[in-house]
N, C-alpha and C positions, 0 to 999 in steps of 0.2 A: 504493500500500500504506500508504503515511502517513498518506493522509487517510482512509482506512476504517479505523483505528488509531483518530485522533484522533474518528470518527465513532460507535466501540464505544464510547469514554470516556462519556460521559454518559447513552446507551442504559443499559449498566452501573450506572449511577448511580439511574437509575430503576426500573431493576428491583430492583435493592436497598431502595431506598424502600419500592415494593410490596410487598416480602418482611415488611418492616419492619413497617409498617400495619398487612399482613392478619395478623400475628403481633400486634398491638397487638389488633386486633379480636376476634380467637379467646380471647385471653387474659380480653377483656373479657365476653366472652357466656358464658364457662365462669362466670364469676365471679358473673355474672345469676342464672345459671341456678342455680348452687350456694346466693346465697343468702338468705336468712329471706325470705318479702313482709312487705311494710311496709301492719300493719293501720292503715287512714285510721278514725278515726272516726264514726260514722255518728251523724248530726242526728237520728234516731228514737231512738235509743238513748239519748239525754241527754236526759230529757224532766223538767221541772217542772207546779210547778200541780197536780196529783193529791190533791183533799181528803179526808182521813182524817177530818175531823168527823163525829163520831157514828157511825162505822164498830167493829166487831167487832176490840179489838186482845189479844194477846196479847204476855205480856210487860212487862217493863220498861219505862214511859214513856219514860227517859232514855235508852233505849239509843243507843250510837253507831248503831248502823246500823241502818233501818228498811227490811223489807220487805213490800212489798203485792203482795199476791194477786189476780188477776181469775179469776172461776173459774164453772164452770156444775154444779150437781148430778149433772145426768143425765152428764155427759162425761164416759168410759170413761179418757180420759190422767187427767184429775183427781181421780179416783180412785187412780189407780195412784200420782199424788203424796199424796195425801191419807191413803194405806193406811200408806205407809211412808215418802217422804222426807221429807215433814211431820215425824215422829217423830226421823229423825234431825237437824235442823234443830233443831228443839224440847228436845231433848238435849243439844243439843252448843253451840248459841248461844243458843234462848231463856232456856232455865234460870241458867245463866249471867250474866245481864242483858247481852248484847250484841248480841239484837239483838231486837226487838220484830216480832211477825206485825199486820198489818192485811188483814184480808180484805174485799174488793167482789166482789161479785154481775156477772156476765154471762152471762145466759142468752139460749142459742143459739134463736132462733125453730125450728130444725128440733128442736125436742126440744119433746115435746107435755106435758110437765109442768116444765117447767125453770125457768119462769118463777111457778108456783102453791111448786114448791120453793125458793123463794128469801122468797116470799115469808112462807111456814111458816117457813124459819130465823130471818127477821129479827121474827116474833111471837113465838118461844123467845127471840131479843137481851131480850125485851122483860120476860122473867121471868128474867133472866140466866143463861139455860142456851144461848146459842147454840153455843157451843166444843161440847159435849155434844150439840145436836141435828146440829151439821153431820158430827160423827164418824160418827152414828146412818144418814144419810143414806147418805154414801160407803160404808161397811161392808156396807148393803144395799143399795146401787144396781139390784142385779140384782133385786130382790124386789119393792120396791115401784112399783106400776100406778095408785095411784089418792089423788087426798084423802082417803080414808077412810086408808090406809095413812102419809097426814102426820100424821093426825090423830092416828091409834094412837101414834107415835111420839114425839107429844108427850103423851100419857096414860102412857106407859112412862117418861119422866123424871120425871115426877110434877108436871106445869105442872098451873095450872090451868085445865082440861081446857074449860070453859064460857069464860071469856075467850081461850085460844088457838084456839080455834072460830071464835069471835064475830070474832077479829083478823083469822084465814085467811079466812073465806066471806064478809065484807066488804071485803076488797081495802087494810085500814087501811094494809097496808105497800107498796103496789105501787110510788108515790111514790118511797118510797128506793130502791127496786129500779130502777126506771125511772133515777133518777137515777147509781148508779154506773155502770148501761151507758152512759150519756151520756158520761159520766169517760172511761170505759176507751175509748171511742170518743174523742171529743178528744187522749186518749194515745198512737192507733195501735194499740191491741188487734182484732185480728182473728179472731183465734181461741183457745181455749184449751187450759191454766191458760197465764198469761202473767204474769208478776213482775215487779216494777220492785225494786231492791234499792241505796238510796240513789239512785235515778233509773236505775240502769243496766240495759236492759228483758235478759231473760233471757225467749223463747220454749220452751215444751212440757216436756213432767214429763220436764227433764230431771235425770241421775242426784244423786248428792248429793254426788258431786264435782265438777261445776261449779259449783253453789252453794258451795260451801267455798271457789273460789279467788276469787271474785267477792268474797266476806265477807273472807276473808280481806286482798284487798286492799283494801276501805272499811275495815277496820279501821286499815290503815297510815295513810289517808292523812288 
C-alpha cells in the first residue's frame, strides 16, 4: 500500500502539469483568436518611380501629398469615381492645397474606343482644356460610340476644332498614351481606376472614405 502511495505521488504531479499546460494553451488560442491581425506590409503597395512629367495635374504643385490616377474612359468603376468621389476629393483636399491630382491614361485593350479616348483627352491637354474634356467624357460615357462623338466634344468646349482633328486622326498623342500604360504597368496596375497616393496603391472606385484615411495619414506623416 506504501508503494502505490508513493507510486500516485508523481503520476499526481503530472497530471497536474497537464492541467496546467493545457490551461496555458487555451488561455493562449483565446487570446489568438481575440486579437487584431497584424497587417504585414505589402512590397506592391510601396511603389516608386511613377513619372508625373508632363502629365494632366490638378492642384497645388506643393502639395504635401500627391495622388495619381490610372484610369480608362470607357471603365464603368471610373466613372463612378470620376462622377463623384473625384469631387469630393477635389473639395475637401485639392482646393485646399493639400493634395495635388495627376492623372495617367490606361486603357483597357477590351474597350474598343478606350485607347482613341485617351488619346482625344491628351489633344484637349494640348489646348488646356483637359480637366474639362475628361469630365465631358465620364458624364457621357454611356453616349458616346464613335470619333465623331470625341470630336463633337471637343467643338463643345470650344478647342480649336481643325487642330484637335488634325491631333486625334493623326495618332500625334498615342506616344504619351502608350507610355503611361507602360508606367502603370511597371507599377502593378492591372486593372482599373487604381491610385497610388504618396506611393500607397489604393485599388477600384473605392468610397471617399478610404481615400480620406489614407490622406489623412500622408498628411501626418
Amino acid at each position: 500500500m506504501e508503494n502505490l502511495g508513493k507510486n500516485l505521488i508523481p503520476i499526481a504531479i503530472i497530471i497536474a502539469a497537464l492541467i496546467i499546460a493545457g490551461a496555458i494553451v487555451l488561455a493562449t488560442m483565446i487570446y489568438v483568436k481575440e486579437a487584431p491581425p497584424i497587417q504585414l506590409p505589402q512590397k506592391e503597395d510601396s511603389l516608386s518611380g511613377i513619372s508625373i512629367e508632363g502629365r494632366p495635374v490638378l492642384g497645388n504643385a506643393e502639395a504635401p501629398v500627391t495622388l495619381i490616377e490610372f484610369t480608362d474612359f470607357e471603365c464603368p468603376f471610373c466613372a463612378r469615381y470620376a462622377n463623384d468621389t473625384f469631387f469630393q476629393i477635389k473639395k475637401e483636399y485639392v482646393d485646399t492645397g493639400k493634395v495635388k491630382m495627376v492623372f495617367k491614361y490606361f486603357p483597357l485593350p477590351f474597350y474598343s474606343l478606350a485607347q482613341k479616348a485617351a488619346e482625344a483627352a491628351e489633344c484637349a491637354k494640348d489646348q488646356e482644356k483637359f480637366w474639362e474634356y475628361k469630365e465631358k467624357l465620364f458624364l457621357n460615357q454611356s453616349v458616346w460610340k464613335g470619333l465623331d462623338d470625341l470630336k463633337k466634344y471637343g467643338q463643345d468646349l470650344g478647342l480649336d476644332t481643325e487642330e484637335f482633328n488634325n491631333c486625334l486622326d493623326s495618332g500625334k498623342s498615342r506616344e504619351k498614351v502608350t507610355k503611361d500604360l507602360e508606367d502603370g504597368k511597371d507599377a502593378g496596375v492591372t486593372g482599373t481606376p487604381t491610385f497610388f497616393i504618396n506611393e500607397e496603391k489604393l485599388v477600384g472606385a473605392q468610397p471617399f472614405s478610404e481615400f480620406r484615411k489614407i490622406i489623412e495619414r500622408k498628411l501626418l506623416e
